[in-house]
N, C-alpha and C positions, 0 to 999 in steps of 0.2 A: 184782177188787182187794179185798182184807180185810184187815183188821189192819193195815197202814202206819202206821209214827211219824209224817204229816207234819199240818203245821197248812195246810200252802198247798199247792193243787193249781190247775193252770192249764192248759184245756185247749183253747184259743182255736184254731179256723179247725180243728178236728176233723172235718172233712167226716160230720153225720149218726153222729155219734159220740149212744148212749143210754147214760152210764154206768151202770153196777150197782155201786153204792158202797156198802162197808158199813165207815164206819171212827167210831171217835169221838173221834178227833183233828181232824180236818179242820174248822178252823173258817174258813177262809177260800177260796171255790172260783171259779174262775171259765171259764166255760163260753160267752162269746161267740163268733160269728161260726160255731159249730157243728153250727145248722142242726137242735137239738134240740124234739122234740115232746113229752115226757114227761119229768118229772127224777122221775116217782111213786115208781122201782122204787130210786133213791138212799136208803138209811139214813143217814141224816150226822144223826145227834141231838144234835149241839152246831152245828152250820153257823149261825155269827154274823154271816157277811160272804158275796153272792150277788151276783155281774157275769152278768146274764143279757146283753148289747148285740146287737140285731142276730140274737135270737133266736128260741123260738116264742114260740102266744099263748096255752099251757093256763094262764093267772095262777092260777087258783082252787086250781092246786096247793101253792103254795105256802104255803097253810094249813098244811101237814105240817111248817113250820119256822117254829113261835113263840118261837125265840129267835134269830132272825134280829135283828141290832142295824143293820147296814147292806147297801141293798138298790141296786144299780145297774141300770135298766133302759133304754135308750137305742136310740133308732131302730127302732121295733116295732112302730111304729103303735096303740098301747094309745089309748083314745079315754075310758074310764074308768075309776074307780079303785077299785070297790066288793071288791076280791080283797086290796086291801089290811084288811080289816076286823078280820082277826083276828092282825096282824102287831104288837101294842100295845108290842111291848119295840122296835120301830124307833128309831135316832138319828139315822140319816144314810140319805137318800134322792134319788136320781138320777131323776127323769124328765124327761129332755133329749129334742129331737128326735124326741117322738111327734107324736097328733096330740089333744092333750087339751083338752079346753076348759071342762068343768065340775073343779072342784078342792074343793067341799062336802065332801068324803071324806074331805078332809085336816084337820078340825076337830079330832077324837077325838085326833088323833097329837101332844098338847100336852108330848110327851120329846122331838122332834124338835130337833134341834142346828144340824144341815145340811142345806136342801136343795136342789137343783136341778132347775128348772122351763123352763130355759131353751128357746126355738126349740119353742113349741106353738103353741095357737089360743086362751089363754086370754082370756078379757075384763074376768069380774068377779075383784078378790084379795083380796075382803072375808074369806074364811073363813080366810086365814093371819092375822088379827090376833090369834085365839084362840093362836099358836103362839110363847107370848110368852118361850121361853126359847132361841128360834133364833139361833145365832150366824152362822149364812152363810145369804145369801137371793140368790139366783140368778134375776132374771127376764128375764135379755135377749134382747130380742125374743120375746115372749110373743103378741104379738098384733101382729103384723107389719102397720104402715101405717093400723094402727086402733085407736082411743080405749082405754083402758084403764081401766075405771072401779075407781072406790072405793079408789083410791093411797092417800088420806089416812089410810084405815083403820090403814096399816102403822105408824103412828105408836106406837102401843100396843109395837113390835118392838126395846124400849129395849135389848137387850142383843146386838145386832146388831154385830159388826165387820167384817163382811165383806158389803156390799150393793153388787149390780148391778142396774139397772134401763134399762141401756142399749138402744137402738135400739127404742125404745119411743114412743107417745102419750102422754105423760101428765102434759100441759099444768103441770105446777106439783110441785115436787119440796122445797117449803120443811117441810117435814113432819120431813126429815133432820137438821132441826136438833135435833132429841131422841136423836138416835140418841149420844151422848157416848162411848161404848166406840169407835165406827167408827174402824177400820185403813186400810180398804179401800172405795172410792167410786168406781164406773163410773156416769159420767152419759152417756156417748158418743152421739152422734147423737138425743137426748131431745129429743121438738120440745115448746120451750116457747112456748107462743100465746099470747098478750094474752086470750082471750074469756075462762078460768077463773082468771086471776091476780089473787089479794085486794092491791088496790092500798092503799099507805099503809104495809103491814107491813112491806116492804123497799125497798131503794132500789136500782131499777131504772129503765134506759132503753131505747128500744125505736125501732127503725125501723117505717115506714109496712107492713114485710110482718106485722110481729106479734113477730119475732123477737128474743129477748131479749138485750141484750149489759150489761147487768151485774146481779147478782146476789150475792147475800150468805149466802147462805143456807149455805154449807156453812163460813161462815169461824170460827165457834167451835168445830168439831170439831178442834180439838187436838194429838189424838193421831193424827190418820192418817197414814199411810205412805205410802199411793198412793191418787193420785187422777188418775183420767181425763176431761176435758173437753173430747173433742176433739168436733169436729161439729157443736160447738153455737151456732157464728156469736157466740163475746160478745168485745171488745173490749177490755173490760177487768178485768184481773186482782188488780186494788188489795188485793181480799179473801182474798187466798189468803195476806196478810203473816203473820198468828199461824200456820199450821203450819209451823211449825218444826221438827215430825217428820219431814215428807215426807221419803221416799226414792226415788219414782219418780212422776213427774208428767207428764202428757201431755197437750197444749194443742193437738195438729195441728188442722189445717183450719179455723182460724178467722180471723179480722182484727184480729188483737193485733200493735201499732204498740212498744207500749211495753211492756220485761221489767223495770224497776229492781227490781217489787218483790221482784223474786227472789233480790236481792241477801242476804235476810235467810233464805233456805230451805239454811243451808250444809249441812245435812245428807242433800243430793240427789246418790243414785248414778247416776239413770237419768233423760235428760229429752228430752222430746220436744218439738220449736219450730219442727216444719215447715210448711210454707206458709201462712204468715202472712205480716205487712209489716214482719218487723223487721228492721233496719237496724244496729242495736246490740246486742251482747251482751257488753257489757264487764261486767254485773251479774252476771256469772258467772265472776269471780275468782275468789271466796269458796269455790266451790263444790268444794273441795279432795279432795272423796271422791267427787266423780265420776268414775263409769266408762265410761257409754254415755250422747253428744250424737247427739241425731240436730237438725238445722237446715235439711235442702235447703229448694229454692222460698220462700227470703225473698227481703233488698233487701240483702242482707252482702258489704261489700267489705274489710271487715279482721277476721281471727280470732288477731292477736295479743295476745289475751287468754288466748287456750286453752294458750299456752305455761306457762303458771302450774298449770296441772290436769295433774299429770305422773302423774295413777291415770288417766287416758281407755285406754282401750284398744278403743273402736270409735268414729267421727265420721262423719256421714254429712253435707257442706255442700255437697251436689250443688247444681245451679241457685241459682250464686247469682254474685255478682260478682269473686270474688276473684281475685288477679294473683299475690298472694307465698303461698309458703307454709312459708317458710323459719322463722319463729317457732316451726312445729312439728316443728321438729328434734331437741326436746329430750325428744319424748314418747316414751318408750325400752319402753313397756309396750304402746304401738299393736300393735293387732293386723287391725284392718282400717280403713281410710281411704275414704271416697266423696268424688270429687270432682269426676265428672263436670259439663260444662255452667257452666263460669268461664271465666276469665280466665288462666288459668294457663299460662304459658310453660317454666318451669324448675322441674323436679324434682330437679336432683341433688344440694337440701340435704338430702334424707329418705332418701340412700342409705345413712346410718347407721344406721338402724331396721330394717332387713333386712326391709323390704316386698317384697313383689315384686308386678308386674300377674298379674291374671287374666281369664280371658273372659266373661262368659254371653250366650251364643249369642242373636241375633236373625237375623230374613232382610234380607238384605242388598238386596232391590227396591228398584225405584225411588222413591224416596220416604219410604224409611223409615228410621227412624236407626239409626243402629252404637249396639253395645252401647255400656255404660257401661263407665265405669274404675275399677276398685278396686286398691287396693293389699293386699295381707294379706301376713301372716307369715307366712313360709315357712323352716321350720327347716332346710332347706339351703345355700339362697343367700346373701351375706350383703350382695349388694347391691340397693339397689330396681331397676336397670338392668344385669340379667344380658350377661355378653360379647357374646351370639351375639344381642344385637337390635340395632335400629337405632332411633332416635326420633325422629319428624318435629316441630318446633316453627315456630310460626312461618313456615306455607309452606316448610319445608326438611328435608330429611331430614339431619338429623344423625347420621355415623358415628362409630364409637367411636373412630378416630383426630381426635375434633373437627373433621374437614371436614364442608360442606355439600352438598348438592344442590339445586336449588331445587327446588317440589312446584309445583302450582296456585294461581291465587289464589283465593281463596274471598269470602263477604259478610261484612261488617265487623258486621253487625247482628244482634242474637243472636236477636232471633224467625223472621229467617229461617231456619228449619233444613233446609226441606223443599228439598232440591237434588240432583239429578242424580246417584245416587251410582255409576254408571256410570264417570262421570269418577275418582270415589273408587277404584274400584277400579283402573282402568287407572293409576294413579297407585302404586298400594298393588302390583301385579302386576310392573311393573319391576324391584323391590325385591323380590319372591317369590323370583325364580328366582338371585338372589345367593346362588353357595355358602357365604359364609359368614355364611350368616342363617338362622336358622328361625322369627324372628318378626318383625312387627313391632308397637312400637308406636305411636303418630300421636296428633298433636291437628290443631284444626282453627281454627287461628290464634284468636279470639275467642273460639270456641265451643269449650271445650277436650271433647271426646269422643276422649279418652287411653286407648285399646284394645291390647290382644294379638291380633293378627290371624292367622289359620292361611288358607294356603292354600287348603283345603276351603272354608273358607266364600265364595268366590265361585266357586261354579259355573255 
C-alpha cells in the first residue's frame, strides 16, 4: 500500500496481518487484535494517533514515531514502561488492563493531557503529581484489594476534570477538594477506613466497621456533571445540595433512607437510586430533564411523582412495592420500563405508550426465578398487550375477551420466591397449546414476575 489520501486506517482482528506502509497521510492507524510482531518495516512519518490493543511486545519500536501525540496500548501484558522514553510530543495515553506496577517513567511526560492507568498492579501514584497539566486521570482499580499509597500526592493535579479513582484502597480521598475544574468524579467502591482519616477536618460519621457514611469532601466542586458514589456504604447525601450542575449521579448500593436533597439538582438527566432504603422519591419532581431513573431494590410503593418527568424514557423500579402504575401513562417518550418483583395487578393503562413485553431468557429449574418483565418500545405494535397473548393477574388468566380462568394459588409473601416452578409451568402449558395464543404473559399475584413466555422454554 503507497501513496493513499487517507488519514485513518484501521486494521483490527487482521489475523498476523505485518503492514508494509509507506504513506504520509496516515496520521491515525489502528492495528489491534492483529496479532502483529514488528510495525519496523511501516513508514507512516507523520503517524500522531497508534491503538496497538491486544497486540505484540516489540515497544522499543516504537521510537521510530516521535511524533506520535496519542498512544493506546491495552491488554498486552507490558509490565514497564522504559520504551516510552523517547515518545516526549505524547498527549493522550492508554495503558489499561496490563500488568504494570512501577509508573516512575511517566515523570518526564509533563504534556500529558489524558491518561489511562486503569486495571494494573500499580501501588505507588506519587510520580503523576509531577503531571500537573492532566485533564483525565484514570485509575480504577489500579491495585486491586490493596493499599494505594501516596493518593494525597495527586493533589498538585489542580486542572483535572475528569478523575476516576474507583474500586480502589485509598482510605481518604479529601484531597479532591482542590481539584475546582472537576466534571467528572468516580469514587465507586473506594474503601474508606477510619485508620488514615484526618479527623476534625470534615464532618464525618462512621459505624463500628470503619465505614464512612457521611462525607463533605466533594461538595464544593461546583461544576461537576457526574459523579458516582455508589459502593460506598454513606447514608447521607446532604452535601451533594451545591451541584447544581450534576447531570448524572449514581448513588446505588448504599443505605440512603432520605433523597430531599436532591430536590435542588434539577439539572439531572441520568440518576441512579438503586438498592437503598428509600421509601420516597417525591424530591424528584423538579427533575424535569430527566431521562434515565433507575430505582429497583428500595422501600417504594408510590411513583406518582414520575408522572411530572414526561423526558423519562427508561425507569427501572423493579423490587420494589408498587400496586398502580397508571400515573405513568402520560410518559409518551418511554421507551423501556422495568418493573419486575411489585405489586402490580393492572397494566392496561400503559397500553397507550406502545410498550410491548419482552423475554431475557433464564432456566426455568426448579428453584429458579422466571425472567423479568420489561416493557420497551416497539415500533410496530401500538399496544402494550398484543392480540394473540393472554395475561395471567392475579391467580387468573385473563383472555382478551375479559374472561377469566383461575391459575394456582401462589404465597402472599414476597421473600418467598423460591417455589416449585414445575407447578408454574403445568399452569403456563395448558395455555401453550391454545390456538389462539402464541404467548403468554403472567404475574404472580404479589410477586409480579410479568413475562413473555415461549413454549421452548420449558423443556
Amino acid at each position: 500500500m503507497q501513496n493513499f489520501d487517507i488519514s485513518t486506517l484501521i486494521l483490527c482482528f487482521c489475523s498476523k496481518v505485518v503492514p508494509k506502509l509507506n504513506s504520509d497521510t496516515i496520521k491515525d492507524l489502528n492495528i489491534s487484535h492483529c496479532r502483529v510482531e514488528s510495525i519496523k518495516e511501516m513508514n507512516l512519518k507523520n503517524l500522531e494517533v497508534l491503538t496497538l490493543n491486544n497486540n505484540f511486545n516489540n515497544y522499543e519500536e516504537l521510537a521510530n514515531y516521535p511524533k506520535l501525540k496519542e498512544l493506546k496500548i491495552s491488554s498486552t501484558y507490558i509490565k514497564e514502561l522504559s520504551f516510552l522514553n523517547s515518545l516526549n510530543s505524547l498527549t493522550k495515553l492508554t495503558l489499561s488492563s496490563d500488568l504494570i506496577r512501577d509508573i516512575s517513567a511517566l515523570k518526564q511526560f509533563t504534556n500529558l493531557l489524558h491518561i489511562d492507568l486503569s486495571y494494573n498492579e500499580i501501588k505507588d501514584v506519587s510520580p503523576l503529581e509531577f503531571l500537573t497539566q492532566l485533564t483525565y486521570l484514570n485509575l480504577y482499580c489500579i491495585n486491586y484489594r490493596r493499599k494505594v499509597e501516596n493518593i494525597q500526592r495527586l493533589k498538585l493535579l489542580v486542572n483535572l476534570e475528569h478523575f476516576n479513582i474507583g474500586n480502589n484502597d485509598c482510605t481518604d480521598v479529601e484531597f479532591v477538594q482542590n481539584f475546582h475544574k472537576l466534571k467528572c468524579l468516580n469514587l465507586d467502591k473506594v474503601d474508606l477506613t477510619r485508620e488514615d482519616c484526618n479527623e476534625g477536618r470534615h464532618d464525618r460519621e462512621m459505624d463500628d466497621n470503619n465505614m464512612i457514611y457521611r462525607i463533605h469532601a466533594w461538595q464544593n466542586l461546583t461544576d461537576l456533571i457526574e459523579l458516582d458514589l455508589s459502593f460506598i456504604q454513606i447514608s447521607d447525601i446532604s452535601s451533594l445540595r451545591n451541584l447544581t450542575k450534576i447531570e448524572k449521579l449514581d448513588i446505588k448500593q448504599n443505605i440512603i433512607e432520605n433523597i430531599s436533597t436532591l430536590q435542588y439538582l434539577t439539572n439531572m438527566k441520568e440518576l441512579n437510586i438503586s438498592d437503598n432504603i428509600i421509601s420516597d422519591i417525591s424530591p424528584l419532581r423538579h427533575m424535569k430533564q430527566l431521562s434515565q431513573l433507575y430505582a429497583s431494590e428500595n422501600n417504594l410503593d408510590n411513583v406518582s411523582v414520575l408522572q411530572y418527568l414526561i423526558n423519562l424514557t427508561h425507569i427501572d423500579i423493579s423490587e420494589n412495592y408498587i400496586v398502580f402504575v397508571y400515573p405513568l401513562a402520560n410518559l409518551i417518550n418511554l421507551q423501556q420500563f422495568k418493573i419486575s418483583e411489585n405489586y402490580v395487578l393492572d397494566f392496561d393503562s400503559l397500553k397507550g405508550l406502545g410498550l410491548q413485553p419482552i423475554i431475557i431468557p433464564r432456566s426455568y429449574r426448579y428453584g429458579a426465578r422466571p425472567s423479568k418483565y420489561e416493557l420497551h418500545k416497539n415500533a410496530i405494535g401500538s399496544q402494550c398487550i398484543p392480540s394473540n397473548q393472554k395475561v395471567a393477574v392475579a391467580n387468573k388468566m385473563r383472555c382478551i375477551d375479559q374472561t377469566y380462568s383461575k391459575l394456582f394459588k401462589v404465597s402472599q409473601r414476597k421473600n418467598n420466591l423460591k417455589r416449585n416452578l414445575r407447578d408454574l409451568q403445568q399452569n403456563v402449558e395448558q395455555f401453550v397449546n391454545m390456538q389462539t395464543q402464541q404467548q403468554i404473559a403472567f404475574t404472580q399475584n404479589i410477586i409480579t414476575l410479568f413475562d413473555t413466555v415461549y413454549q421452548q422454554n420449558f423443556e
